[in-house]
C-alpha positions as CSV (number, residue, x, y, z in Angstrom):
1,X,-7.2,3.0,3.6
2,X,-8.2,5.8,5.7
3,X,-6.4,8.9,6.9
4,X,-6.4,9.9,10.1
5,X,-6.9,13.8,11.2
6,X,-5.6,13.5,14.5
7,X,-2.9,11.3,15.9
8,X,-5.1,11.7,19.6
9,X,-7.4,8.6,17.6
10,X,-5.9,5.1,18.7
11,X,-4.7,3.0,15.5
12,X,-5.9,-0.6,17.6
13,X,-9.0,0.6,18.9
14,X,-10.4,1.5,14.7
15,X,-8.4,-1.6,13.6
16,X,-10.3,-3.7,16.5
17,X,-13.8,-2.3,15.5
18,X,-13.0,-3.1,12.2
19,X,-12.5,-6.7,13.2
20,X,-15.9,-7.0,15.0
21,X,-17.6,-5.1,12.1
22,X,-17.1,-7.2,9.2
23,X,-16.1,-10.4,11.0
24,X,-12.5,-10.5,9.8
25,X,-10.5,-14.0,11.5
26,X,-7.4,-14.0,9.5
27,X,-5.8,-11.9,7.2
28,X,-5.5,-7.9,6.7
29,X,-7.9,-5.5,8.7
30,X,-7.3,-2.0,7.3
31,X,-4.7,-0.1,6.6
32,X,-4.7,3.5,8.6
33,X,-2.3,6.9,7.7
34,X,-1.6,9.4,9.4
35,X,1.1,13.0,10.1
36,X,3.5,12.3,12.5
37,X,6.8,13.8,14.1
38,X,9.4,11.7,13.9
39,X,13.6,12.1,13.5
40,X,14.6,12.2,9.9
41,X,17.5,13.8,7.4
42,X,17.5,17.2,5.7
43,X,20.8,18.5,3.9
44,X,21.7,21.7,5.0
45,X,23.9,23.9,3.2
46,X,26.4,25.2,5.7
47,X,27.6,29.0,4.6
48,X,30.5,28.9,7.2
49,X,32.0,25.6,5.7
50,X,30.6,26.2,2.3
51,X,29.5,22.9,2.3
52,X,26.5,20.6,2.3
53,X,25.7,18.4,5.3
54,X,23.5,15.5,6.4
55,X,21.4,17.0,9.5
56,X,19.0,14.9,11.5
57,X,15.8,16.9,12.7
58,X,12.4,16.4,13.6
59,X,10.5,16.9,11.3
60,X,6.2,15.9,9.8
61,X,6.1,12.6,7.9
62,X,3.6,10.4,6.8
63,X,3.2,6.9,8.7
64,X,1.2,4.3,7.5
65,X,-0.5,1.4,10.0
66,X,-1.6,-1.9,9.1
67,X,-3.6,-4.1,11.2
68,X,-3.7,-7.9,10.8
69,X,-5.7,-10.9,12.5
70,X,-3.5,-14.0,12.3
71,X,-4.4,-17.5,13.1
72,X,-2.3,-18.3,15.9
73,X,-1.3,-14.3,17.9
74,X,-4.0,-13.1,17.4
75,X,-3.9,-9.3,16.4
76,X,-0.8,-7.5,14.8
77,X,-0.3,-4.4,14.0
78,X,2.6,-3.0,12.2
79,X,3.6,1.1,12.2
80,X,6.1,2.4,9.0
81,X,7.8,5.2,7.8
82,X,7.6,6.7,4.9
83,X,10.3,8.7,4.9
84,X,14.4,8.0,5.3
85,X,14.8,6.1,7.4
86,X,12.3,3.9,6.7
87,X,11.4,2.4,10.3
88,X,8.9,-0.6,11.1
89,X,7.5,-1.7,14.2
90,X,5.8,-4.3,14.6
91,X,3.7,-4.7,17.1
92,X,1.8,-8.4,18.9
93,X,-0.4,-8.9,21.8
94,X,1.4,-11.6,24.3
95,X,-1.7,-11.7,26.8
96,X,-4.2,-12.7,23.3
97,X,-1.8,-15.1,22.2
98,X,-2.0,-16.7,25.2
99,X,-5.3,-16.7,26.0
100,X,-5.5,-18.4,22.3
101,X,-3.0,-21.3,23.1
102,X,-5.3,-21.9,26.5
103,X,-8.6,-22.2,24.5
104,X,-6.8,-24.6,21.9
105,X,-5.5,-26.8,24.9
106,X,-8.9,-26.6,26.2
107,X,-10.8,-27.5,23.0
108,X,-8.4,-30.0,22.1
109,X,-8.9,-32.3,25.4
């Protein structure tokens, strides 16, 4: 696991040199953190209304990245939340899955 200062570093290029460091052909690369805006809840307490409300605002929240080398797509990478609501992306390389189907066909004939 390893925090990232600045979100200017790119998530795939570290996970990539990772991959080409210590070999890795299937199975979890590294896992990556790092400070992020993104849209979450606060509750507000409204004075006017003299109630409390749900309020969606942009606020700093932890985001953790996971890179992964699987057998058949290649590299995957997937980006959470860690904070309400709990977002995923996950995210796959079309143009290396495909050039991994073509080497198959090719080895395979």
């Amino acid at each position: 696991m390893k925090y990232l200062v600045s979100g200017a570093e790119s998530e795939e290029e570290l996970a990539r040199a990772v991959v080409q460091r210590d070999k890795i052909e299937e199975g979890l690369v590294c896992v990556l953190s790092c400070i992020e805006s993104c849209r979450t809840f606060d509750v507000y307490h409204n004075r006017e209304k003299r109630k409390q409300e749900l309020v969606s605002r942009i606020r700093q929240r932890l985001f953790l990245y996971q890179g992964w080398m699987h057998r058949e797509f290649g590299f995957l990478s997937a980006r959470m939340q860690t904070w309400f609501p709990f977002s995923v992306q996950v995210r796959r390389n079309g143009r290396e899955w495909l050039a991994r189907q073509m080497d198959r066909e090719i080895l395979w004939k």
